[in-house]
N, CA, C and O atoms as a CHARMM CRD file, in Angstrom:
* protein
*
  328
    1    1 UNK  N      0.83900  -1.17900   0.00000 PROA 1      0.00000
    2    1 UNK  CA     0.00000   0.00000   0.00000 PROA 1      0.00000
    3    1 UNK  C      0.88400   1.24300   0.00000 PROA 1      0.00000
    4    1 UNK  O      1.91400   1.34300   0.66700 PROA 1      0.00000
    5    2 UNK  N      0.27700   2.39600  -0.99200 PROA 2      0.00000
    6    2 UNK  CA     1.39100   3.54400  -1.16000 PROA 2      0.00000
    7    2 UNK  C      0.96700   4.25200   0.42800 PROA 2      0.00000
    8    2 UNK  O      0.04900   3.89900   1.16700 PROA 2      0.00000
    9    3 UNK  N      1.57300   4.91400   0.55600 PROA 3      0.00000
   10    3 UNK  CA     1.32000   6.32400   1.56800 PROA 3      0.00000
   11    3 UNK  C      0.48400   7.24600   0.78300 PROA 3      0.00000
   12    3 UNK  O      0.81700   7.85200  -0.23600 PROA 3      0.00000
   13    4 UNK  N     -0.98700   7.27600   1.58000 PROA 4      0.00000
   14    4 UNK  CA    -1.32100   8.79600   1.03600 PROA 4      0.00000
   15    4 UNK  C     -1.10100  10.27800   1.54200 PROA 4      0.00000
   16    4 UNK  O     -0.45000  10.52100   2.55800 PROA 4      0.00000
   17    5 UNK  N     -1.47700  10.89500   1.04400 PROA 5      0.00000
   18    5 UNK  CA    -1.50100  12.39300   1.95600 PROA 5      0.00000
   19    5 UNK  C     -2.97500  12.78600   2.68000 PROA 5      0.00000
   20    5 UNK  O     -4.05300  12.38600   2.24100 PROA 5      0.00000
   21    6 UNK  N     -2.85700  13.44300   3.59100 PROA 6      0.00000
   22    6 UNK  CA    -4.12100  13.86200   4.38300 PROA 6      0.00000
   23    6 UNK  C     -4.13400  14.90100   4.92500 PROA 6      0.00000
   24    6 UNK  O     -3.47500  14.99400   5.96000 PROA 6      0.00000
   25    7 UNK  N     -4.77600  15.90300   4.50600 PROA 7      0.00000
   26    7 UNK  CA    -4.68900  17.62000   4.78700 PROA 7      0.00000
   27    7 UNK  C     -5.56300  18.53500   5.81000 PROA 7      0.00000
   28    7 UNK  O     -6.59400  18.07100   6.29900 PROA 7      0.00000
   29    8 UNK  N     -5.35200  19.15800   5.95600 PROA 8      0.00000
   30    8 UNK  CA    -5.90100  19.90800   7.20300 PROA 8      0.00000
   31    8 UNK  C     -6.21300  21.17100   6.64300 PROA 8      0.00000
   32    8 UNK  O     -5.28600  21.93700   6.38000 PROA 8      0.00000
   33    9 UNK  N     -7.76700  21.60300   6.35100 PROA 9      0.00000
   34    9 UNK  CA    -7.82400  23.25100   5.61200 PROA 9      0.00000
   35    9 UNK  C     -7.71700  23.75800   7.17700 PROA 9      0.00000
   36    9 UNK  O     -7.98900  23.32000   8.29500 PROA 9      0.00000
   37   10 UNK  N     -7.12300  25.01300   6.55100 PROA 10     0.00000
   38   10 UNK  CA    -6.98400  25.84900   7.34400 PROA 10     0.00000
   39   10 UNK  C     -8.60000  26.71200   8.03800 PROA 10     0.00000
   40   10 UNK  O     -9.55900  26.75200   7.26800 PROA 10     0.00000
   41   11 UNK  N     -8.69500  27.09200   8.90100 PROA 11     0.00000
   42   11 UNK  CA    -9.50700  27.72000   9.68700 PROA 11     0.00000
   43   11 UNK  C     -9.91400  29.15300   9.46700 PROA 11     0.00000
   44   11 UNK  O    -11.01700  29.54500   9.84900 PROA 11     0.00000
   45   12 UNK  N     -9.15200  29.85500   8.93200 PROA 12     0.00000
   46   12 UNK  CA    -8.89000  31.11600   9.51400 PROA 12     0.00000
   47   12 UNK  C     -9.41500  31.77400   7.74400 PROA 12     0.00000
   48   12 UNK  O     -9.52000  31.00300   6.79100 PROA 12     0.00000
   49   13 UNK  N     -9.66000  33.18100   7.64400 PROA 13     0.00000
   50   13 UNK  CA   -10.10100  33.29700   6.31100 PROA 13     0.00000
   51   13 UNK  C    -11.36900  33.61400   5.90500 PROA 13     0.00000
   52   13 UNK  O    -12.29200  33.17400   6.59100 PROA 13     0.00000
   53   14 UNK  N    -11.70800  34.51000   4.61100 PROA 14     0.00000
   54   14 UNK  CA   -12.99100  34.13100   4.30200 PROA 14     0.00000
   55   14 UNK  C    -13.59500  33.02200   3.75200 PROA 14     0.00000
   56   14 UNK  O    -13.09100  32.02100   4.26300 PROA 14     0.00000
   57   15 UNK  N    -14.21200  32.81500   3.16500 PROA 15     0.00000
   58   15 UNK  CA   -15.01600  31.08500   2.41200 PROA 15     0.00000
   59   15 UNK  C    -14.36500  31.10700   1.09400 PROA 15     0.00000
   60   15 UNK  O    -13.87800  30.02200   0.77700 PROA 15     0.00000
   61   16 UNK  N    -14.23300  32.03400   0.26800 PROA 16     0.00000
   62   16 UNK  CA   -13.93000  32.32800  -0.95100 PROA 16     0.00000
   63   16 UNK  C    -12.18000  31.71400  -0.84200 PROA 16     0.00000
   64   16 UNK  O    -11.61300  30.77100  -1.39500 PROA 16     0.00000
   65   17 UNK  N    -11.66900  32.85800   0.23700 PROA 17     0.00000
   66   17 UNK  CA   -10.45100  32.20400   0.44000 PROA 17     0.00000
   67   17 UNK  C     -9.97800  31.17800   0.41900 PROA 17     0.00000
   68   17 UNK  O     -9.18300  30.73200  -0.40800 PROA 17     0.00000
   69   18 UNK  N    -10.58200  30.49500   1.68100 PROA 18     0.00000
   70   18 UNK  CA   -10.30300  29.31000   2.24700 PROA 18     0.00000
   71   18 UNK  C    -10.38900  27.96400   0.92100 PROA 18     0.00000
   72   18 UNK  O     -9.73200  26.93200   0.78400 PROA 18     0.00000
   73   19 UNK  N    -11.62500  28.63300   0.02400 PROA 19     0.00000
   74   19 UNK  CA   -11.89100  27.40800  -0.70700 PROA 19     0.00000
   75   19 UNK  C    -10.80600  27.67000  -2.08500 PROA 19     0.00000
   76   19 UNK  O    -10.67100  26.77200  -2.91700 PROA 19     0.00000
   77   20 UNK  N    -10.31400  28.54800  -2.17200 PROA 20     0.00000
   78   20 UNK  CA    -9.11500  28.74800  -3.32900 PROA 20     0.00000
   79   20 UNK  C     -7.79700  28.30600  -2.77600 PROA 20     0.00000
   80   20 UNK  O     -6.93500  28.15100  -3.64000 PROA 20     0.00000
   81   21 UNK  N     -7.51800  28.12000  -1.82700 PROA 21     0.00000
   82   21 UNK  CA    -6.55700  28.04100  -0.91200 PROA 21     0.00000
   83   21 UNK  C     -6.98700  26.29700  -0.62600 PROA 21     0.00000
   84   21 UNK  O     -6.17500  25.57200  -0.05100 PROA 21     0.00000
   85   22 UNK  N     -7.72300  26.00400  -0.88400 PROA 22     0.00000
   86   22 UNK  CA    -8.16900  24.19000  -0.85000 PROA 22     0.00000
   87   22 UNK  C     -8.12100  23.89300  -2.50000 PROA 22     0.00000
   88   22 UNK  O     -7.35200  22.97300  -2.77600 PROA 22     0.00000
   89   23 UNK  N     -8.54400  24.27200  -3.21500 PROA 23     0.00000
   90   23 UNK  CA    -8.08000  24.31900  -4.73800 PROA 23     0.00000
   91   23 UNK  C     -7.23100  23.93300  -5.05000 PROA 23     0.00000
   92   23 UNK  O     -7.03300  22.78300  -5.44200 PROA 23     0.00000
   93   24 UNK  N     -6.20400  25.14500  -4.92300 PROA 24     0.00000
   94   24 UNK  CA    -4.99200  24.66100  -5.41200 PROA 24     0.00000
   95   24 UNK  C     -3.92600  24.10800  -4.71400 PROA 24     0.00000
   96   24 UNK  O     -2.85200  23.83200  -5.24600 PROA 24     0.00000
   97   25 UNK  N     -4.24200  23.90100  -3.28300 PROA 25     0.00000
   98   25 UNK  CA    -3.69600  22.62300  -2.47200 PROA 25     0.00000
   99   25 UNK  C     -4.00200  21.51700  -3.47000 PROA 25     0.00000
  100   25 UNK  O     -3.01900  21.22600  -4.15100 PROA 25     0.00000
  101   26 UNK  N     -5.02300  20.87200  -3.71900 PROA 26     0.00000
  102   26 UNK  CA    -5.67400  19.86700  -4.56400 PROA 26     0.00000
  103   26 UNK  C     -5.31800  19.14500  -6.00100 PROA 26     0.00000
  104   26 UNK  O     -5.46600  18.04700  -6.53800 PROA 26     0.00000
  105   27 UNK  N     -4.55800  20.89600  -6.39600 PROA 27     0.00000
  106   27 UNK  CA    -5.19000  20.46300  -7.79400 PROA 27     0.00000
  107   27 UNK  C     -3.12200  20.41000  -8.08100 PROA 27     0.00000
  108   27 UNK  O     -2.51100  20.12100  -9.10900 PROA 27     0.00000
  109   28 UNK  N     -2.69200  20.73400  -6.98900 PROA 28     0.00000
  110   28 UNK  CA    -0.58100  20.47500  -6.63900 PROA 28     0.00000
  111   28 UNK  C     -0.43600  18.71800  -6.03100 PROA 28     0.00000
  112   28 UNK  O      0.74600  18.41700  -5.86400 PROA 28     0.00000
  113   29 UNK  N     -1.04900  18.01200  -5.82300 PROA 29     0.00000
  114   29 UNK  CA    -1.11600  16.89300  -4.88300 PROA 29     0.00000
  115   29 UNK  C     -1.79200  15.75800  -5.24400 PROA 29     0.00000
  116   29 UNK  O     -2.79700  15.99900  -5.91400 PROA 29     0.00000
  117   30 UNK  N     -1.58300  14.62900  -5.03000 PROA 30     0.00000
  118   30 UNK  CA    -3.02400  14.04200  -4.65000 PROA 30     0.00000
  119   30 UNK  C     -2.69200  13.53700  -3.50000 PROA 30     0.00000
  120   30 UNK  O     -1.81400  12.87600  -2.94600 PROA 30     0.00000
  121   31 UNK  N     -3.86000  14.15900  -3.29300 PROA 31     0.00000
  122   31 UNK  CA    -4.59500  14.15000  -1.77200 PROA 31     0.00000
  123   31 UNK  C     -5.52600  13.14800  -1.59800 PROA 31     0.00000
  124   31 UNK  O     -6.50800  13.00700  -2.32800 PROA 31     0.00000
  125   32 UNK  N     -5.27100  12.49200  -0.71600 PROA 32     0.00000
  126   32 UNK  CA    -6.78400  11.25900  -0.04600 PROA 32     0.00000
  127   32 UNK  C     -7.31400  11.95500   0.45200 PROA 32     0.00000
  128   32 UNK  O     -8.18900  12.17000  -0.38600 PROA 32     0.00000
  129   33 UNK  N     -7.60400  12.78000   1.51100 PROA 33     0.00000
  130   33 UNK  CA    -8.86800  13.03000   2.50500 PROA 33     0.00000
  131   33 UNK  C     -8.43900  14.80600   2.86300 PROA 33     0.00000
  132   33 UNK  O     -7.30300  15.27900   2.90600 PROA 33     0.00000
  133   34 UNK  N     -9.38500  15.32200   3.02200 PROA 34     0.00000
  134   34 UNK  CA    -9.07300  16.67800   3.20700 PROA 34     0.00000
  135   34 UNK  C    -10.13600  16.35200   4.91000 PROA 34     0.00000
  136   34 UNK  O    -11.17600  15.70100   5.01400 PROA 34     0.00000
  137   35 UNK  N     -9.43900  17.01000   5.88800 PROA 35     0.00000
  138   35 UNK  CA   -10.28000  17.11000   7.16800 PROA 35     0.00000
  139   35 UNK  C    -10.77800  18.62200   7.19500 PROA 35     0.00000
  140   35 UNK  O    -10.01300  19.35900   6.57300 PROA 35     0.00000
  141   36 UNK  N    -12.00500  19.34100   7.83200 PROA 36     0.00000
  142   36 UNK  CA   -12.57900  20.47400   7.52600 PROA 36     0.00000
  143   36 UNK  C    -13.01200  20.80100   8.53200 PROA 36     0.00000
  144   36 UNK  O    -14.21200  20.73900   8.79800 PROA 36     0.00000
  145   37 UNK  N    -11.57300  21.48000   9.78500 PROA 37     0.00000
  146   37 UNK  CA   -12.09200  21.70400  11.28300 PROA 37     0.00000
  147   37 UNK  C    -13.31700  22.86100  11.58400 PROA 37     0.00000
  148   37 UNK  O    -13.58500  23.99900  11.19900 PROA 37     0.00000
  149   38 UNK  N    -13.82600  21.95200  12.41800 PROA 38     0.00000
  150   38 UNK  CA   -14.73600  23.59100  12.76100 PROA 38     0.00000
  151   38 UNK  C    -14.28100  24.63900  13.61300 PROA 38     0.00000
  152   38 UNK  O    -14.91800  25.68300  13.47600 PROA 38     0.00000
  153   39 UNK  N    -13.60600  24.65500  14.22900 PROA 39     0.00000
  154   39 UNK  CA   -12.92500  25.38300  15.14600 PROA 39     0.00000
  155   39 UNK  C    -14.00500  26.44700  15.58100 PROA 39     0.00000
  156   39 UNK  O    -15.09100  25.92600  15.83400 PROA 39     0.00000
  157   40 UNK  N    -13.96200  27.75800  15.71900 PROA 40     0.00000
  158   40 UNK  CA   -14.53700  28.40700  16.26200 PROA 40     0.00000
  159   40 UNK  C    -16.00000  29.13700  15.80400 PROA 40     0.00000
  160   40 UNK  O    -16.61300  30.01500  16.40900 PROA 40     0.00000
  161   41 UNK  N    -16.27400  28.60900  14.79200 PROA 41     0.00000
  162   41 UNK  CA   -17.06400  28.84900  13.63500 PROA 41     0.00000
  163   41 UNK  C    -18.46300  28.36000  14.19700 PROA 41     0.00000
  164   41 UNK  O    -18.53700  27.46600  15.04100 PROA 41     0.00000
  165   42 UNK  N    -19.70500  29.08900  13.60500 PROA 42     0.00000
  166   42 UNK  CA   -20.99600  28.89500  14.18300 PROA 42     0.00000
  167   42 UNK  C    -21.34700  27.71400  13.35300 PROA 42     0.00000
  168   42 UNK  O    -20.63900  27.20900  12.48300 PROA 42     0.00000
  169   43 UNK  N    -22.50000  27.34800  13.72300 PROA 43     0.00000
  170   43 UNK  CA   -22.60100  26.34200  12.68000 PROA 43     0.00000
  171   43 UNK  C    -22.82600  26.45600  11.18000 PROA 43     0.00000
  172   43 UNK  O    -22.23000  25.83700  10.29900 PROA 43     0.00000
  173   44 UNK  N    -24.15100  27.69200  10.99900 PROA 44     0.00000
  174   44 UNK  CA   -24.14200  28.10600   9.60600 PROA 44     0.00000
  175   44 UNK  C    -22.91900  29.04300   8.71800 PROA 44     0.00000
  176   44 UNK  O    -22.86700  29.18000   7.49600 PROA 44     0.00000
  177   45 UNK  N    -22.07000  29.56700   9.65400 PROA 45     0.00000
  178   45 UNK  CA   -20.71900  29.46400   8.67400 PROA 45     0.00000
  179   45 UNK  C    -19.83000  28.16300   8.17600 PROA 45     0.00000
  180   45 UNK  O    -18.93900  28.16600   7.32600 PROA 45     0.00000
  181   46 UNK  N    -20.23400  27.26100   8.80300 PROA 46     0.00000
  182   46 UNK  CA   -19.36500  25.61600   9.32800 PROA 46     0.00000
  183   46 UNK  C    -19.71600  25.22300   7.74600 PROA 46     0.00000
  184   46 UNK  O    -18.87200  24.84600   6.93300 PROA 46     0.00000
  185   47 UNK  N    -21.16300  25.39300   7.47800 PROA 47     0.00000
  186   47 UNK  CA   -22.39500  24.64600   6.60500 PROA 47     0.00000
  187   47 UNK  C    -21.94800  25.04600   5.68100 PROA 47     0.00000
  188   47 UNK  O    -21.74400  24.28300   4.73700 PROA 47     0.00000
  189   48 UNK  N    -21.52700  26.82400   5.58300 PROA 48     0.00000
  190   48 UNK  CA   -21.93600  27.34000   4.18100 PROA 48     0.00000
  191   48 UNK  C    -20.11300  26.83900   3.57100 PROA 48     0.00000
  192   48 UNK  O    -19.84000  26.53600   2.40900 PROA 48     0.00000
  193   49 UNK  N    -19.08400  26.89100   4.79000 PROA 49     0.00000
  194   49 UNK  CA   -17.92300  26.75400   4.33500 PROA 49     0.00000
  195   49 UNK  C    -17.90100  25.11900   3.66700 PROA 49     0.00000
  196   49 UNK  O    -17.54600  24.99400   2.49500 PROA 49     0.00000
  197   50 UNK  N    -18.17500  24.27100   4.22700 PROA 50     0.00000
  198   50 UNK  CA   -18.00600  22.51100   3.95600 PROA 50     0.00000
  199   50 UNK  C    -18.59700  22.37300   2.44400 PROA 50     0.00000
  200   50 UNK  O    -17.97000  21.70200   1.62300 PROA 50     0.00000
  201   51 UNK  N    -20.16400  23.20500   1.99000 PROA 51     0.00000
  202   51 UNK  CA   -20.94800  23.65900   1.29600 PROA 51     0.00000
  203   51 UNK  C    -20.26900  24.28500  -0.33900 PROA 51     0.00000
  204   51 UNK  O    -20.64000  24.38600  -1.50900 PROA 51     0.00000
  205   52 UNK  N    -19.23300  24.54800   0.38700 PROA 52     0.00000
  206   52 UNK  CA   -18.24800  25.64200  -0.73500 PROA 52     0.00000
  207   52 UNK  C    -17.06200  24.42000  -0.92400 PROA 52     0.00000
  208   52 UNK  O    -16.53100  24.43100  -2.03500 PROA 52     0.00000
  209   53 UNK  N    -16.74200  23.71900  -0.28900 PROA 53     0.00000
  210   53 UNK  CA   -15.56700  22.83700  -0.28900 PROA 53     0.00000
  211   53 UNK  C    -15.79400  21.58400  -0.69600 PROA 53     0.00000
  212   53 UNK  O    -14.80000  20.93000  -1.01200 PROA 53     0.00000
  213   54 UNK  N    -17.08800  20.96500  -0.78700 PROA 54     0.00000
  214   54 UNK  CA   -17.28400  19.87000  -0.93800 PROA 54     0.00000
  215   54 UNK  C    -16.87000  19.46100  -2.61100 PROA 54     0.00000
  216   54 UNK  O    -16.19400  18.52500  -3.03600 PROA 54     0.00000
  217   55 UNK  N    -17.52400  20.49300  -3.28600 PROA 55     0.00000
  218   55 UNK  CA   -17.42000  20.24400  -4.79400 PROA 55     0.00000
  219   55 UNK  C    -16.02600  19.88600  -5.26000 PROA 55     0.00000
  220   55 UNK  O    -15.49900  18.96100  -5.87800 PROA 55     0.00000
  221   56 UNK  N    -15.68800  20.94100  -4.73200 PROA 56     0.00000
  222   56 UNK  CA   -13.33600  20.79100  -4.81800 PROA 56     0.00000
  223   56 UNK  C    -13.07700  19.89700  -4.29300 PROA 56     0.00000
  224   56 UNK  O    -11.85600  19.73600  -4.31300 PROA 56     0.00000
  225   57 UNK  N    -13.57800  19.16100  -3.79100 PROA 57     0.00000
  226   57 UNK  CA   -13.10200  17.86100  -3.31800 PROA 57     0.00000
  227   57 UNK  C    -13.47800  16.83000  -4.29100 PROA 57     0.00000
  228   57 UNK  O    -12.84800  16.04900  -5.00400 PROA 57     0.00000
  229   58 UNK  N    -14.77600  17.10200  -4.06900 PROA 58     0.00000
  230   58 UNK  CA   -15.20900  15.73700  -5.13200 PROA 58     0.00000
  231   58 UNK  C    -14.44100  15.97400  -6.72100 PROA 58     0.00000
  232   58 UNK  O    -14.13300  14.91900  -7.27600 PROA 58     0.00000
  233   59 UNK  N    -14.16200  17.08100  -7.37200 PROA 59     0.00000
  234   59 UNK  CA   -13.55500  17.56600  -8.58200 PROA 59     0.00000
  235   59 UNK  C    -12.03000  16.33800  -8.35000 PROA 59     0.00000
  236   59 UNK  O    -11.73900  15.33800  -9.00700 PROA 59     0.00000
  237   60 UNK  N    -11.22800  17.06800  -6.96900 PROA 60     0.00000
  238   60 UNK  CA    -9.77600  16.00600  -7.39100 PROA 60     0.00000
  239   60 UNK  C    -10.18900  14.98500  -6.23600 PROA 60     0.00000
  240   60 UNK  O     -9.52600  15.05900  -5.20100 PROA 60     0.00000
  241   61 UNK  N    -11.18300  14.06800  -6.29800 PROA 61     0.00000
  242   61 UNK  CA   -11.27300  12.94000  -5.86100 PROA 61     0.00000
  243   61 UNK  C    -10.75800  12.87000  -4.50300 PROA 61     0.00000
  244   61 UNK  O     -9.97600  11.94600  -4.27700 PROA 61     0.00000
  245   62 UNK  N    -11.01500  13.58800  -3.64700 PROA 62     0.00000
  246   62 UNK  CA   -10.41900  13.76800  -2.11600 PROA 62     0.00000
  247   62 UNK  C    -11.59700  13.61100  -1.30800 PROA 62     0.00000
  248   62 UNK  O    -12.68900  14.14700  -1.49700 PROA 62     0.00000
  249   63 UNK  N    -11.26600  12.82100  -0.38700 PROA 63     0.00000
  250   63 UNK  CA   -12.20000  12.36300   1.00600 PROA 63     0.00000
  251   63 UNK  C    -12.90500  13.99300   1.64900 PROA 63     0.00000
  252   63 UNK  O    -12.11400  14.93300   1.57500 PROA 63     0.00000
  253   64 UNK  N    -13.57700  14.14300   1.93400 PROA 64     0.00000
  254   64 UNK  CA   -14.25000  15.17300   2.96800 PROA 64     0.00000
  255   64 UNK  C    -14.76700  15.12900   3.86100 PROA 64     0.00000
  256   64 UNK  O    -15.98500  15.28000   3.95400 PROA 64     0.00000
  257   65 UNK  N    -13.62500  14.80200   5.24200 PROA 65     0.00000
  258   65 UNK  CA   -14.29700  14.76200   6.30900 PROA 65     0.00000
  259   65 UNK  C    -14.87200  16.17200   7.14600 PROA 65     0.00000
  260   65 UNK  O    -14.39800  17.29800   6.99800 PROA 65     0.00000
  261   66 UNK  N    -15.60100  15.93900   7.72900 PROA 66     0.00000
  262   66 UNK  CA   -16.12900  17.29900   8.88400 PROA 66     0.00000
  263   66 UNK  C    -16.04300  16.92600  10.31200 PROA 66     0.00000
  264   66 UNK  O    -15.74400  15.82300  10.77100 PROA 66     0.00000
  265   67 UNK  N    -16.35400  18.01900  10.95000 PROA 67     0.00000
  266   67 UNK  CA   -15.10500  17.38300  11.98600 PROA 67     0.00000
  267   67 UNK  C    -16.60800  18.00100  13.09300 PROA 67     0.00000
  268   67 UNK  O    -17.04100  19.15400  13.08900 PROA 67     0.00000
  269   68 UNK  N    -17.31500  16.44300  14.22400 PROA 68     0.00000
  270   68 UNK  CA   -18.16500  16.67600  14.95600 PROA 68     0.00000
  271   68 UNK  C    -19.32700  17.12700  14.51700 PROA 68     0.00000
  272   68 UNK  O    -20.08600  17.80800  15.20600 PROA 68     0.00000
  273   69 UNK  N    -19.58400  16.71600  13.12400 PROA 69     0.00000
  274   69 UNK  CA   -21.24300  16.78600  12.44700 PROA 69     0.00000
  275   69 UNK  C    -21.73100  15.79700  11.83100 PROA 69     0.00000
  276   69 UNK  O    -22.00700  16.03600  10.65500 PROA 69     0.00000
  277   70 UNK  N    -21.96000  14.66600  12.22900 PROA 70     0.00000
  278   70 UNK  CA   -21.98900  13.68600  10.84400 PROA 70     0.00000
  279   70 UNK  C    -23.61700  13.91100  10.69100 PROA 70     0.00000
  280   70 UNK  O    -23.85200  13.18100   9.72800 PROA 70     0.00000
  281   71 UNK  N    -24.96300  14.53600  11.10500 PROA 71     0.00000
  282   71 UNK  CA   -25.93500  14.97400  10.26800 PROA 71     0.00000
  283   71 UNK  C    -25.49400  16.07000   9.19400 PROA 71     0.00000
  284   71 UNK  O    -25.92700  15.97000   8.04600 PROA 71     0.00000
  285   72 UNK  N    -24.81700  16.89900   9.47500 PROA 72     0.00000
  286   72 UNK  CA   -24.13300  17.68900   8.44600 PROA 72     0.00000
  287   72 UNK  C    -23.63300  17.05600   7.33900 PROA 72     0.00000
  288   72 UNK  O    -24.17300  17.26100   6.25200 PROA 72     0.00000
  289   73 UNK  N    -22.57900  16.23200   7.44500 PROA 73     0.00000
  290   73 UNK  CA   -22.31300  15.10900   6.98600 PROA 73     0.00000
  291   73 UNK  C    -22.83200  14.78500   6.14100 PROA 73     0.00000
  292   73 UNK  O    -22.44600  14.92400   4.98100 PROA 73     0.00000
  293   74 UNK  N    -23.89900  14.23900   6.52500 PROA 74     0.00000
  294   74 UNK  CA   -25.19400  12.81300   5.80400 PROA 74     0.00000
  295   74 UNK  C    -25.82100  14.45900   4.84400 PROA 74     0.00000
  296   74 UNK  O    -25.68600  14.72300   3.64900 PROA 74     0.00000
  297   75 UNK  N    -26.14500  14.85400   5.37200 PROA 75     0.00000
  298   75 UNK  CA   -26.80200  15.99600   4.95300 PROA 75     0.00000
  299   75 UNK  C    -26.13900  16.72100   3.29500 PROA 75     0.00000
  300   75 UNK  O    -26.64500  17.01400   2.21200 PROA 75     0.00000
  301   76 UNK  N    -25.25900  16.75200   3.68200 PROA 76     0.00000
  302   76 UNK  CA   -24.24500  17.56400   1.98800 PROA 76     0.00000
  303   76 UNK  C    -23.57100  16.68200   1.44200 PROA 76     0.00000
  304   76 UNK  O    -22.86700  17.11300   0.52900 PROA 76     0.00000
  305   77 UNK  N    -23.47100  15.08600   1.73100 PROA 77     0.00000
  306   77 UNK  CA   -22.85700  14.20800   1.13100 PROA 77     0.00000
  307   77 UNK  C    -21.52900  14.34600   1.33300 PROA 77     0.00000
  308   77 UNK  O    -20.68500  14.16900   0.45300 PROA 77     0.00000
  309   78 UNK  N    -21.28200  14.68400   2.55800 PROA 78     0.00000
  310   78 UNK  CA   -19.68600  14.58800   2.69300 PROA 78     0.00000
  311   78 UNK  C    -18.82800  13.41400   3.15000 PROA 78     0.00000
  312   78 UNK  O    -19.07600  13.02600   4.29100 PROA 78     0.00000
  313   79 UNK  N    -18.09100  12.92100   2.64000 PROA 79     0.00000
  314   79 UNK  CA   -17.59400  11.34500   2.67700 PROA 79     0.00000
  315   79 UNK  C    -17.30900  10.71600   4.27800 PROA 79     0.00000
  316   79 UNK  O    -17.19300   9.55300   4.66600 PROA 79     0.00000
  317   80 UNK  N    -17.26400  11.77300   4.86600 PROA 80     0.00000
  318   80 UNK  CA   -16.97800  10.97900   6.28700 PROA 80     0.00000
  319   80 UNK  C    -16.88600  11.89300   7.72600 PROA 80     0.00000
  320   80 UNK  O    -17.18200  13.07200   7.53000 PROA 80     0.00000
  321   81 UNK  N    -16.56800  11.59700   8.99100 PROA 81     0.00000
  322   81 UNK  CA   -16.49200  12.48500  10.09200 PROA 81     0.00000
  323   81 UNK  C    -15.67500  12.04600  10.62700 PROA 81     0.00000
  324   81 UNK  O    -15.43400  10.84300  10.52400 PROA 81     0.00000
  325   82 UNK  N    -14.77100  13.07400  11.58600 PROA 82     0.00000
  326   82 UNK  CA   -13.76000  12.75500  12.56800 PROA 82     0.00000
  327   82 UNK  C    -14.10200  13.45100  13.43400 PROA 82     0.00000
  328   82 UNK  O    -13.47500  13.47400  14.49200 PROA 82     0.00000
């Protein structure tokens, strides 16, 4: 089995940002699983950010976990929870 990679978006940022800044992490790599902390974030920023990220994931074939939502989760089709 190769080693994959497994990434951590950053927190901090607007949505626009954050999700260009997950882009072209993505589109430099392949990446297995992108994790998508919530850190201090309400929930409907949590939603609208995972919401904005999910597609870029699914585009370069990368896992999307969310981190302490799995109705969120189930909810936007995001591949998994930690």
């Amino acid at each position: 089995m190769n080693a994959q990679i497994f990434l951590i978006a950053p927190t901090k940022g607007e949505i626009i940002d954050i999700a260009r800044l997950v882009g072209k992490a993505l589109a430099s790599e392949n990446i297995a699983a992108l994790l998508l902390p919530r850190a201090q974030h309400n929930f409907e920023y949590y939603q609208r950010l995972a919401e904005a990220i999910l597609p870029i994931t699914k585009a370069h074939n990368c896992a999307l976990l969310l981190e302490d939502e799995p109705a969120l989760a189930k909810k936007i089709g995001a591949d998994g929870v930690h």
